[in-house]
C-alpha positions, 0 to 999 in steps of 0.5 A, a space after each residue: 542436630 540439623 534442622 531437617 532432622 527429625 526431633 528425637 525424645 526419650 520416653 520416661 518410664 511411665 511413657 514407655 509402660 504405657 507405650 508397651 501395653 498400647 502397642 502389646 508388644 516388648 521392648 525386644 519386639 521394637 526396632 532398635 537404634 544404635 547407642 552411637 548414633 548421633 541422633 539420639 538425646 544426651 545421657 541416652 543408655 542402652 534399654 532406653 526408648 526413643 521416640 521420633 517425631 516426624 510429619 507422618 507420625 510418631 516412630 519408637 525404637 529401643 537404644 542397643 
């Protein structure tokens, strides 16, 4: 990871129920990231949410 780079999380199950209820939408309604993209946290499979910090805020997108 770069130092530049934003730092990427992978949500626990509770996180995302929470995250889901808080923003009413599904995991289908999330932008999406790609499985192969360098960026992501190791043992990261398909479904899973990712959260990315960032000095304006905190992005989620789903693993495709």
């Amino acid at each position: 990871m770069h130092i530049l780079q934003p730092k990427h999380i992978k949500l626990n199950e509770k996180e995302i129920e929470e995250l889901l209820s808080e923003l009413n939408v599904s995991k289908a309604q999330l932008p999406k990231i790609l499985l192969t993209d360098h960026v992501l946290p190791e043992n990261c499979v398909i479904g899973d949410i990712i959260k990315i910090k960032r000095n304006e805020g905190d992005f989620f997108r789903v693993v495709v």
